[in-house]
Each structure stands twice: as structure tokens, then as C-alpha cells.
KEKOL-252914 format. One line per 5 residues: number of its first residue (from 1); their letters; for each residue x, y, z negated of C-alpha. Coordinates in steps of 0.1 Angstrom, whole numbers, plus 5000, padded with zeros to 4 digits. Layout:
BEGIN
NUM = A = X/Y/Z ~ ... .
END
This chain:
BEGIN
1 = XXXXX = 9280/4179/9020 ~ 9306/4185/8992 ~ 9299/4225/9001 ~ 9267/4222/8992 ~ 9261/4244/8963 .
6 = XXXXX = 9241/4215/8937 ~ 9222/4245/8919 ~ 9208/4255/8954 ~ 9200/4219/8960 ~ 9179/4216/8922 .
11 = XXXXX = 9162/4250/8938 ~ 9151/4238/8971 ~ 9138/4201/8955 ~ 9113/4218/8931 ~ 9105/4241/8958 .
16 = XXXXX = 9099/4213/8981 ~ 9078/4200/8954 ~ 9063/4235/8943 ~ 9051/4234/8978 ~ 9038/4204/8980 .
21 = XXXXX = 9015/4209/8948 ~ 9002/4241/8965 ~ 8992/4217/8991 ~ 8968/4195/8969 ~ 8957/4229/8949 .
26 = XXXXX = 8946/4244/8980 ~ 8931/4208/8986 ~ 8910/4208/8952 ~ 8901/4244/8960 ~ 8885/4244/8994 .
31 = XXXXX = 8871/4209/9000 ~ 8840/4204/9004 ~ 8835/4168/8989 ~ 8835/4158/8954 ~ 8859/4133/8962 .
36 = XXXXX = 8885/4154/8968 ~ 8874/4183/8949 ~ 8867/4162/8920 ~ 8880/4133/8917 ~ 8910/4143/8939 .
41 = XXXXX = 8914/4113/8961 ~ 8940/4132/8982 ~ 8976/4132/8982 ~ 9002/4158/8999 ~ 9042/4156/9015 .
46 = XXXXX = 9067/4171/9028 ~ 9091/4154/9054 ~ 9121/4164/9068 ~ 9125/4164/9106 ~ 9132/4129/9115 .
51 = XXXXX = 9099/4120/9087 ~ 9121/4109/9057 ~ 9101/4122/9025 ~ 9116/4147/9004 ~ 9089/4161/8987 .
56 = XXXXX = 9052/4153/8971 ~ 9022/4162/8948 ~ 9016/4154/8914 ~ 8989/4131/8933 ~ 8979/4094/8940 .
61 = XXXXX = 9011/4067/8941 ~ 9002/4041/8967 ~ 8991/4076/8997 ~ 9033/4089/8984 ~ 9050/4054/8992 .
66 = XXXXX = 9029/4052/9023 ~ 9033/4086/9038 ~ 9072/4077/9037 ~ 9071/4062/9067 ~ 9036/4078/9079 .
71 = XXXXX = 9059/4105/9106 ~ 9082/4081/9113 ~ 9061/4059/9125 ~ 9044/4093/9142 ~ 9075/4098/9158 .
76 = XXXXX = 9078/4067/9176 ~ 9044/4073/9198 ~ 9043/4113/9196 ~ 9076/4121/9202 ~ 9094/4153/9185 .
81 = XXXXX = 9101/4166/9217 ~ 9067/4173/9228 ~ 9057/4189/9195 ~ 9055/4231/9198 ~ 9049/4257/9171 .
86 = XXXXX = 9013/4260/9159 ~ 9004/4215/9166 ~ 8986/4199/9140 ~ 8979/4166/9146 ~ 8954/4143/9131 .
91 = XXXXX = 8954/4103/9128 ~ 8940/4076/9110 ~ 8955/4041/9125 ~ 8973/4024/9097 ~ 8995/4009/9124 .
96 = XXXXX = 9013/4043/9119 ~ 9026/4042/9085 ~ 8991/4043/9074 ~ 8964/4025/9050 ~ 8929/4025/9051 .
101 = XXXXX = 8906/4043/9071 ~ 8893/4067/9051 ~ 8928/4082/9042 ~ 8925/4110/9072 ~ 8960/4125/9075 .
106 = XXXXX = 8968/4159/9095 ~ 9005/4161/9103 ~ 9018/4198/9111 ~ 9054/4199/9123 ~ 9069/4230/9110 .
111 = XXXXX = 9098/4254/9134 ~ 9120/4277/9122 ~ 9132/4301/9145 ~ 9123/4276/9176 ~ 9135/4248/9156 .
116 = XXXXX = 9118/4219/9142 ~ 9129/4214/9106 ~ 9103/4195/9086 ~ 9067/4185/9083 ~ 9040/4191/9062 .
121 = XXXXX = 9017/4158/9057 ~ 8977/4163/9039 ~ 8960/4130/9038 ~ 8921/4128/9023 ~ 8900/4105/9019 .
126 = XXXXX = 8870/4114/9037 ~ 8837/4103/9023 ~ 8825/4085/9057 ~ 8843/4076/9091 ~ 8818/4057/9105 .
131 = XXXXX = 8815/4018/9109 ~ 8790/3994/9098 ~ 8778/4005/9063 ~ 8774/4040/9053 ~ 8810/4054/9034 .
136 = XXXXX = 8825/4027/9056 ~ 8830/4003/9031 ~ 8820/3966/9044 ~ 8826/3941/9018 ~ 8826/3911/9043 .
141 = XXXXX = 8841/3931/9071 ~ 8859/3909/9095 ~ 8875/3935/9113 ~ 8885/3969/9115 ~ 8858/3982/9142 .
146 = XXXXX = 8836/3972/9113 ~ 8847/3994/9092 ~ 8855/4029/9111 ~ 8864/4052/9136 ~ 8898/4046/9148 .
151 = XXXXX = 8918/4079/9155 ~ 8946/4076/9171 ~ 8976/4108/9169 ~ 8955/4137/9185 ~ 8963/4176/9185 .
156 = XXXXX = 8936/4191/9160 ~ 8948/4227/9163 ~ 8972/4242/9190 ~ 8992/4277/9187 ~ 8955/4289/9206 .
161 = XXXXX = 8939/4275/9176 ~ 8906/4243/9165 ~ 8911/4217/9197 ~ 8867/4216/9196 ~ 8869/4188/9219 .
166 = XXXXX = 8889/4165/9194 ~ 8867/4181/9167 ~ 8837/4172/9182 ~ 8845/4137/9190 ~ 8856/4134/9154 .
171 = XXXXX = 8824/4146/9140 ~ 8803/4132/9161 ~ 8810/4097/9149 ~ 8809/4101/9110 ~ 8776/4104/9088 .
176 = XXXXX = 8784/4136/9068 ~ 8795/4159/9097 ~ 8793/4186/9074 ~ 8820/4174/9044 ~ 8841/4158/9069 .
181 = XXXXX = 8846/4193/9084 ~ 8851/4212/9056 ~ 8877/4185/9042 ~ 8895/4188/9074 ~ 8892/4230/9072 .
186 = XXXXX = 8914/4224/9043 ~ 8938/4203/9049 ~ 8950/4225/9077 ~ 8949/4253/9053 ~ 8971/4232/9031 .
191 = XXXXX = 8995/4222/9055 ~ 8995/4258/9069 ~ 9003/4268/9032 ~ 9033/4250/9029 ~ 9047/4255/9066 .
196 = XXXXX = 9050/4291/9046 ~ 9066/4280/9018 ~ 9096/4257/9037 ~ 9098/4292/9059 ~ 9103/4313/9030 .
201 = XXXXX = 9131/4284/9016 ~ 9148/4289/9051 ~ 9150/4326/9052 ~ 9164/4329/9013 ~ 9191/4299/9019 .
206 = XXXXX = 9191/4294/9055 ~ 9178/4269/9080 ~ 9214/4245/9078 ~ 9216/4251/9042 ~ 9179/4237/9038 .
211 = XXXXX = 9182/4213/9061 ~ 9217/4200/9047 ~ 9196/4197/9009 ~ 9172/4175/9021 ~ 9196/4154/9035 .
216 = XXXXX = 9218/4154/9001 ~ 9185/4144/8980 ~ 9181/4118/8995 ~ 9217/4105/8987 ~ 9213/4115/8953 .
221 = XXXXX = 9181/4092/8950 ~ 9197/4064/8968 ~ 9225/4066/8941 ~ 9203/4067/8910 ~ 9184/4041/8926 .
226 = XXXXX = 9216/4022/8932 ~ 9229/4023/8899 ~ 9194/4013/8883 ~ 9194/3981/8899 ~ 9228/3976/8888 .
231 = XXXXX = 9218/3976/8851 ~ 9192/3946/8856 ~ 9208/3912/8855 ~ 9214/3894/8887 ~ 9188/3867/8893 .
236 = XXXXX = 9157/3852/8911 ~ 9126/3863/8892 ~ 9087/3850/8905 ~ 9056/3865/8898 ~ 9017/3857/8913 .
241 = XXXXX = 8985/3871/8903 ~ 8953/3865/8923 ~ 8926/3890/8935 ~ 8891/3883/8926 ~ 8883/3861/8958 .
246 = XXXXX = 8889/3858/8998 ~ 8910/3823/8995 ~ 8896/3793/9013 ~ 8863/3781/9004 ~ 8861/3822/8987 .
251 = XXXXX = 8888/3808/8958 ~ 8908/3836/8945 ~ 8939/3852/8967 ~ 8970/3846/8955 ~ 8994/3875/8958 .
256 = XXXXX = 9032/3861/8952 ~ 9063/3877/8945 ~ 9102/3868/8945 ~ 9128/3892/8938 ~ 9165/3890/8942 .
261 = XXXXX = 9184/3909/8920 ~ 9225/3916/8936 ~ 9240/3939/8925 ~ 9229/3973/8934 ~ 9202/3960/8960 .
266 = XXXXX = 9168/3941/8958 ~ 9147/3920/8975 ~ 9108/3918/8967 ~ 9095/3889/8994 ~ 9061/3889/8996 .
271 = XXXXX = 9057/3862/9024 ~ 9041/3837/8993 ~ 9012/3855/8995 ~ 8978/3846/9010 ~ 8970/3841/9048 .
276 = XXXXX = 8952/3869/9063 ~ 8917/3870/9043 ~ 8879/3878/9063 ~ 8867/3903/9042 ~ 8882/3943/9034 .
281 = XXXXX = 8911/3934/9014 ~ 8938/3928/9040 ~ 8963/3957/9038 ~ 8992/3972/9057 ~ 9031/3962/9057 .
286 = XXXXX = 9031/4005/9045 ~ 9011/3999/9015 ~ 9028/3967/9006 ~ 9062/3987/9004 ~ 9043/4015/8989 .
291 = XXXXX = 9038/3993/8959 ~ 9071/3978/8957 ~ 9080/4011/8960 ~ 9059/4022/8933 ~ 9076/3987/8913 .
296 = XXXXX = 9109/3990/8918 ~ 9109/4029/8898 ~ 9092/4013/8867 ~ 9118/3983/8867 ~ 9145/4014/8866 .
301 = XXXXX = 9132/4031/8840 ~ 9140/4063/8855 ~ 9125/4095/8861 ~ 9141/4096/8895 ~ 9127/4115/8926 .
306 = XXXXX = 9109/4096/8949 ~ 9120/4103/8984 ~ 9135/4082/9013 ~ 9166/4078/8999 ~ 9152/4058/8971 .
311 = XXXXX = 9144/4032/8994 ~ 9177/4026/9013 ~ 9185/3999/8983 ~ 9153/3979/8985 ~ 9144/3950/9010 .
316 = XXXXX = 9108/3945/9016 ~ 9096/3907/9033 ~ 9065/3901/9043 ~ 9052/3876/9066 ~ 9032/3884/9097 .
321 = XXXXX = 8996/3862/9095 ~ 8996/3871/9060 ~ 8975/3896/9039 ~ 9000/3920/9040 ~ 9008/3921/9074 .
326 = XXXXX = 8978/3904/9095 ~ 8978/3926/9124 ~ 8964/3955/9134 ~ 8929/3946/9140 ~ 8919/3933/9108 .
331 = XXXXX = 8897/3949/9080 ~ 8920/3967/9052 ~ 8896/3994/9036 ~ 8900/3974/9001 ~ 8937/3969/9006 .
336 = XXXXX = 8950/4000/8996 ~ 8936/4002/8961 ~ 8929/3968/8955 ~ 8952/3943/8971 ~ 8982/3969/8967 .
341 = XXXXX = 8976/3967/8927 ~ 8980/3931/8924 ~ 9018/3939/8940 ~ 9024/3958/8911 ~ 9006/3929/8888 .
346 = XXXXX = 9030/3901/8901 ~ 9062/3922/8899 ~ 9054/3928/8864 ~ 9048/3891/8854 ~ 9079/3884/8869 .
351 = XXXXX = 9099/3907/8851 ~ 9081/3901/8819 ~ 9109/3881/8801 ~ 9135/3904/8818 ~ 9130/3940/8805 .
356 = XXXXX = 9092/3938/8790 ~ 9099/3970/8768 ~ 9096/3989/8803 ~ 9060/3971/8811 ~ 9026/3972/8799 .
361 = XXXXX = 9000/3942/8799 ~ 8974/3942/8827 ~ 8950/3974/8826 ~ 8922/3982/8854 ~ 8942/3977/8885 .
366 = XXXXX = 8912/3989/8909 ~ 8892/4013/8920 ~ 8865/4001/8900 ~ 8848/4017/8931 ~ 8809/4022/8936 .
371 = XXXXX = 8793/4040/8963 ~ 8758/4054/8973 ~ 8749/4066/9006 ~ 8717/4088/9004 ~ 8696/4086/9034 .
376 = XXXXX = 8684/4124/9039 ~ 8653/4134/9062 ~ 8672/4154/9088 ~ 8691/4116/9094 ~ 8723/4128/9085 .
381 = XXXXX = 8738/4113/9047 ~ 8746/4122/9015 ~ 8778/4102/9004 ~ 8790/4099/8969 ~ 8821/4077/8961 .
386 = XXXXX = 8831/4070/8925 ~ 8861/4053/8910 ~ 8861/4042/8874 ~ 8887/4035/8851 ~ 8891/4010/8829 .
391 = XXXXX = 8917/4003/8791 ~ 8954/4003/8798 ~ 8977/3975/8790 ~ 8991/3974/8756 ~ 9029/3980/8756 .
396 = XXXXX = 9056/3968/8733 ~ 9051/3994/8712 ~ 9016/4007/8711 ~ 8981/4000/8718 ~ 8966/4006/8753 .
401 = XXXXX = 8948/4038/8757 ~ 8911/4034/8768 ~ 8893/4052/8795 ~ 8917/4053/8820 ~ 8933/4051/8857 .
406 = XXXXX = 8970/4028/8859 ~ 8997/4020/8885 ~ 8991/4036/8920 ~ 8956/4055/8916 ~ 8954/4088/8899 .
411 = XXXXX = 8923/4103/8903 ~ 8897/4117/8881 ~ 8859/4105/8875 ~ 8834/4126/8886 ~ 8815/4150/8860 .
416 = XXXXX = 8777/4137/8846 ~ 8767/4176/8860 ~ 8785/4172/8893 ~ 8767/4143/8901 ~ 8736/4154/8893 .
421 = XXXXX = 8736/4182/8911 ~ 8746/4171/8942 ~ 8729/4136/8945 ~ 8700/4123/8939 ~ 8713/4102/8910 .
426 = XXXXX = 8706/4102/8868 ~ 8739/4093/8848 ~ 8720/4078/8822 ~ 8749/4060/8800 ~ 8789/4076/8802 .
431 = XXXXX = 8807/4057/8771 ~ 8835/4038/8758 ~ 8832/4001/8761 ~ 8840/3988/8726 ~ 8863/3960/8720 .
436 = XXXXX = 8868/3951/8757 ~ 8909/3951/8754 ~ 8926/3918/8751 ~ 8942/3910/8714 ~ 8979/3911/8705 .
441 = XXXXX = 9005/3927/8688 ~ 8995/3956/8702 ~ 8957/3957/8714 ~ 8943/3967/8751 ~ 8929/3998/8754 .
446 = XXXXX = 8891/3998/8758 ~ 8866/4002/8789 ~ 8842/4027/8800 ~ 8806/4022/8804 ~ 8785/4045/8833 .
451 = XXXXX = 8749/4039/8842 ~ 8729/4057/8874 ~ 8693/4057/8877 ~ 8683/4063/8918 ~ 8657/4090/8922 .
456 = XXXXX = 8657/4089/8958 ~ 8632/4066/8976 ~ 8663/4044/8989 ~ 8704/4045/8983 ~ 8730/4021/9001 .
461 = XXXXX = 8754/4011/8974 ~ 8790/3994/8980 ~ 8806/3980/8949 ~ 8845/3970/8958 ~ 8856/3963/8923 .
466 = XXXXX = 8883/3937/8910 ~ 8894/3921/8879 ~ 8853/3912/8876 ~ 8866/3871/8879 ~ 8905/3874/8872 .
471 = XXXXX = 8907/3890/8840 ~ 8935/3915/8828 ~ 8967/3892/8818 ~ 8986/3900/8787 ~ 9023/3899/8781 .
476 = XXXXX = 9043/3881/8756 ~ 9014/3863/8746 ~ 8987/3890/8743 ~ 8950/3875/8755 ~ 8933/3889/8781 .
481 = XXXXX = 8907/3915/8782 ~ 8871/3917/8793 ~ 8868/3917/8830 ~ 8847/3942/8850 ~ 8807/3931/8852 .
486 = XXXXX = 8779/3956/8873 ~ 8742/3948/8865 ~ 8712/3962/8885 ~ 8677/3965/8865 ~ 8649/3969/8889 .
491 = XXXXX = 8611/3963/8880 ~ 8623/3952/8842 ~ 8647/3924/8854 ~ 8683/3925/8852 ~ 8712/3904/8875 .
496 = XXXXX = 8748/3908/8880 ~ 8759/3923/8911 ~ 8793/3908/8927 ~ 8822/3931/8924 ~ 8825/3933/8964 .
501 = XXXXX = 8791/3938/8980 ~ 8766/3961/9001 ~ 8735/3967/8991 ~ 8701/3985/8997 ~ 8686/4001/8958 .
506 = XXXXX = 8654/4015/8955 ~ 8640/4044/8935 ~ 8642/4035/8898 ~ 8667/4010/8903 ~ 8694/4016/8873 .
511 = XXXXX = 8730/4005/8877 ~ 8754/4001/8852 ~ 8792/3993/8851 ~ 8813/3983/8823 ~ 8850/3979/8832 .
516 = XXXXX = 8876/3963/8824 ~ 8897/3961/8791 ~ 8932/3961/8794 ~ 8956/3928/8782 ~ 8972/3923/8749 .
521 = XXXXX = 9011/3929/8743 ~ 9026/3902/8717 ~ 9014/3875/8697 ~ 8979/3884/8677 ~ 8993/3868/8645 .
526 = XXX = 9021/3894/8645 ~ 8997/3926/8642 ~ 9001/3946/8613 .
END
């Protein structure tokens, strides 16, 4: 490896990366669903050949951590050995490095000259997969056949091209047949994209040399990493935060943390965290480590790249029965944005005496998701998903900005026009939520306010929203900001509507969220 020229190595990381954001541009370009073309709720990566990551989009935190074990676990059931030139394969299970069910990911092994020397990983979220409730959110979901299809590792395209059999199967169990195709269309374009690029890397520098760089990245991380961890004292540090409900007797969840500082390793153990939970906010061991993941490169406060190696240092515990591990049958769709989140959340109020000028107060840690289902007259549906932000946590040094996304989510909101002309939905109301940030110091940033008027003669709405009961927390005494709240007005009344529920709205109905404001940094009295 010491032959390894380290300017060659620089080139093919930000071409493995160049790549990969082709992927997600590609994405952005060619879907067919707001979601992705919009909002961007996709994520691309690049493996090498035995699925360590080694290169990723610009795109959303908790799908990277995830998809670093996503083809390894691949691997293990579709063996490399009976992959061939021209294979894509498409999955959903989260029992392969996966999350929820929505997150569709197409796999494309990529050969050079007969040999296979990487793969190229898309995953969407697609805006249905069947289940119980239209989008296939269930908010009281007691398993996963409640929720979806399950797709298990199937060839989607072959050297002779579209497997229709597998396509059809696919199709004929989600409710928008038509975006679900089109989103798939383009991640095989996007995976196709980049099986050019890491052929184009291999011809200028050859296949060993290529091969040999990935291989030397992920020693480089593993060092940084390394020497990160060796800067934070040695210690025990405990953190816990709650999600909204889903403990006995529907009592918040608690989500616990204990990490072991020695040396040049860590430990985050998880296994203090709630029992398995009967509703959607279980999650897998893969989006658990995703978020410690995620964690652990704040804590450093390095820039480092995020790749396999990076994890070599870091020892993940959870406990099986528990939330984060409760087997593969239970419901998770809320998990990955929600429960994953509150990972972060704990890790940072454990560390909040340690290094706080590295952390910010709690900000809108959720999707701050609402979705409508439009019923259309040919019986197939129109599905629109939306995530909304919420005001950052102050930091040690500044005020939190208002307005948007934190931690492991990074997509976009959907435009007013966008909306409009695609569903039958009025935004009424798109504004900042004054004075919803916590006190302190330094103040939390503010919320957002959205309102949609139904025009259709019915919508199906899931709301899967948290912080709405468990407020933001603030740091070094900083207070709390306003927590999430969704009111329906119907026939000139007006009630709150949980942050997790399903419901059937009516033409007229108006619906209006204001989230979150994020915590306070420092004591109030200290402000200038």
C-alpha cells in the first residue's frame, strides 16, 4: 500500500464521490415523484466489492450510515459468485442492512473486464408500497405486513434487459403504479451512470490501482477516526431522551445511551432503551449504527470521509427485544427518521458537559411528516408526502437558524406551485413561526407554519410527527422550545390532531402545522 501514489488516491475519492452525486442528479432529474424530485428523499453509494462504502451523495445521513452495511448484508444471501455483468437487483427487507420500507434500494454490481470490482447502490423512497393505509404509513401498525410489500433481493434487469415478471409483481402491489415505475426507471439509470464513471476510473489508473485506493481510504478514515477519539477524555458518559409516546400504558419511549470512551475506541450501548414498541417506530440494528454513526463524526469534530473504515473504531450494543433490534417482523416505517433522531438527541446530552462547543441544543429532529393519499376515479392514487422542518438548536456561539432540517434528514420542502399543480391541495399559509425557539444565551431558531385546504371530495392523511409532547431540550441551561402542534378546521370548528395518526379529511377540511422551535444554548440572564 505504501506504493500507492496519495495524489492518485485524493483523485479517485472525489471521483468516487463525483460519481456518486451524478447518481442523486440523475435521481432529481428523471423521477417521477415529488418526493424525490423535490424534496429529494433519495440517497446514493458506491461500495467496493466485498460492500464496504467508499463513496456517497451530498444526500440524506441516516440512508449513508445504513447503506454501509446494506451489500454486505446482500452478500450474505445473494452471493458474489452468482452475480454477472448487466444484474441489477432490487430489495426492500431491512433485515439486509436496510430501514424502512419505503427506502427501495437497486443494487448493480459493477465488472471490469470480467471482474467484479465495486457496486453502485440508489435507494428512494417510493411514495407507496402497499400495506394497510395509502403511502404505507400505519401509525398503530403492529407489524410489518401492515405496513408494505416485502421485497426480498430480486434481479430487476439482466444483461437481456427489465426482468417484467419481477416488474410486474412489484407494481402490481403498490397504489401509484405509475411513480413507482418511473422512480425505479431512474434509479437504474443512476446506478448505470456511475457503473460508467468507476469504469472510466479503472481504465485511466487501472483496475488494482483502483481497487488498492479504496482499500487505502478506508485506512485513512479509520486513522482520523482513531485519532479523534483519542482527543476526548476517557470516561463513561449517559444520555436519554424520550420519543413522543409507545411506552407502556402509551408513556413516552425512552431512548438511552452509554458511551465508553478508551483510548482510540468507543462504545455507544444502546441496550437502555425501550422494549420493542406496537406502533411504527421500531427501527433496525442498521439505522441504529447509522445514527451513532452519524454521532460519533460530530463528537470528532472532523470533516472526515465517511466510509467503512470510519467505523472499524466504534462498537455498537443493542439488545435484541428492544426498539432497536425487535426482530424482523415488527413495524419500523417511523424508525428511520424518528426513533434514529432521538439516538442523536441522547448522545448529545451525554456529551453536553464534555465538548458542548461541538453541539447545538435540540432542533426538529423529525420528519415533521404529513401525508395525503388522493383517491382518483380510475381507483388508482395520488400520493403526496411532505416533510417539514422546524428552528435549529442554538449553539455556543449563535442563535439557531429558523426554517430548517437537522441531524440525519436533508431534504427539501416541497414548492407552494408544485403542490398545487399536482394535487388537489390549497397551501393556504407558508410562514415563519415567530418566537417558537427556546430562550438562552443564544436563542432557538424559529418554526415554520404551512396550512392545506383539501379540494378533493376525500384525502387520507398520515401525520408521523415527533417532538409534538417532548419538547426540544436546551443545553447549558437554555429552555426549551415550542413543540410541534397540527390542527384540523372542518365545518368552523378546530381540534388538534395527534402527531402519529391516520385519518380520513373531507373537501374543505384545512390543516395546518406549526413546528417545532429549537432549544436554547446558555443561561437566558447571560444574553447580551
Amino acid at each position: 500500500m505504501s506504493t500507492l501514489d496519495p495524489f492518485v488516491v485524493e483523485v479517485i475519492r472525489h471521483g468516487l464521490s463525483a460519481a456518486a452525486e451524478e447518481m442523486s442528479l440523475v435521481m432529481t432529474r428523471s423521477a417521477r415523484s415529488p418526493l424525490l424530485r423535490e424534496a429529494g428523499d433519495l440517497s446514493s453509494a458506491i461500495t467496493d466489492a466485498e460492500g464496504g462504502l467508499v463513496g456517497q451523495g451530498r444526500d440524506i445521513p441516516i440512508h449513508l450510515g445504513a447503506m454501509a452495511y446494506t451489500i454486505k448484508e446482500l452478500l450474505k444471501v445473494c452471493p458474489a459468485a452468482d452475480m454477472k455483468e448487466g444484474d441489477a437487483i432490487i430489495y426492500n427487507v431491512g433485515a439486509l442492512g436496510g430501514n424502512h420500507l419505503n427506502d427501495v434500494k437497486v443494487a448493480r454490481p459493477v465488472f471490469v473486464d470480467g471482474k467484479l470490482t465495486a457496486f453502485a447502490l440508489s435507494l428512494a423512497h417510493w411514495p407507496d408500497v402497499g400495506g394497510t393505509w395509502p403511502g404505507s404509513y400505519l401509525a398503530q401498525a403492529f407489524d410489518t405486513f401492515q405496513e408494505a410489500i416485502r421485497i426480498p433481493p430480486m434481479p430487476i434487469t439482466t444483461a437481456a434487459g427489465i426482468n417484467k415478471p419481477v416488474l410486474d409483481f412489484i407494481l402490481a402491489n403498490v397504489r401509484d403504479p405509475v411513480s413507482c415505475e418511473g422512480d425505479l426507471m431512474a434509479q437504474l439509470a443512476a446506478t448505470t451512470a456511475a457503473e460508467r464513471r468507476i469504469r472510466e476510473m479503472c481504465a485511466q489508473y487501472g483496475t488494482d490501482t483502483f481497487i488498492a485506493a479504496m482499500t487505502r481510504l478506508h485506512d485513512l478514515s479509520e486513522a482520523e477516526m482513531r485519532a479523534a477519539i483519542a482527543e476526548l477524555p476517557d470516561g463513561t458518559y449517559e444520555g436519554e431522551d424520550f420519543l413522543d409516546d409507545g411506552g407502556p400504558n402509551g408513556e413516552p419511549a425512552r431512548i438511552h445511551v452509554l458511551i465508553k470512551i478508551e483510548g482510540d475506541e468507543a462504545t455507544f450501548d444502546l441496550s437502555g432503551s425501550s422494549d420493542r414498541i406496537a406502533n411504527f417506530c421500531n427501527t433496525t440494528p442498521f439505522i441504529a449504527r447509522s445514527a451513532v454513526a452519524y454521532a460519533a463524526r460530530i463528537l470528532s469534530g472532523r470533516d472526515m470521509q465517511q466510509n467503512a473504515g470510519a467505523l472499524r473504531p466504534l462498537t455498537i450494543i443493542t439488545r435484541p427485544g428492544s426498539i432497536f433490534e425487535p426482530g424482523w417482523n415488527a413495524a419500523v416505517a417511523a424508525g428511520n427518521h424518528e426513533t434514529s433522531m432521538r439516538i442523536v438527541d441522547a448522545v448529545f446530552m451525554a456529551m453536553e458537559h464534555v465538548i458542548p462547543e461541538r453541539l447545538s441544543a435540540g432542533g426538529p429532529a423529525t420528519s415533521g411528516l404529513m401525508a395525503f393519499a388522493e383517491p382518483m376515479p380510475d381507483q388508482s392514487w395520488r400520493m403526496f408526502y411532505e416533510v417539514h422542518g422546524g428552528g435549529e438548536g442554538a449553539r455556543h456561539d449563535r442563535d439557531g437558524c429558523p426554517a430548517t432540517r437537522v441531524h440525519l434528514t436533508n431534504t427539501s420542502n416541497t414548492p407552494a406551485e408544485v403542490v398545487e399543480a399536482n394535487y388537489a391541495i390549497r397551501v393556504e399559509r407558508q410562514a415563519i413561526r415567530r418566537d417558537a425557539g427556546g430562550k438562552g444565551q443564544f436563542n432557538g431558531g424559529d418554526g415554520v407554519v404551512r396550512s392545506y385546504r383539501v379540494l378533493s371530495p376525500s384525502m387520507w392523511l398520515t401525520t408521523c410527527v415527533e417532538r409534538s409532547v417532548m419538547p426540544t431540550f436546551g443545553l447549558k441551561g437554555g429552555q426549551p422550545g415550542k413543540p410541534y402542534t397540527i390542527r384540523l378546521e372542518r365545518d368552523g370548528k378546530s381540534e388538534t390532531i395527534p402527531g402519529k395518526t391516520n385519518m380520513l379529511l373531507k373537501a374543505g377540511d384545512l390543516v395546518t402545522l406549526e413546528s417545532c422551535g429549537g432549544g436554547g444554548f446558555g443561561n437566558p440572564a447571560d444574553r447580551a
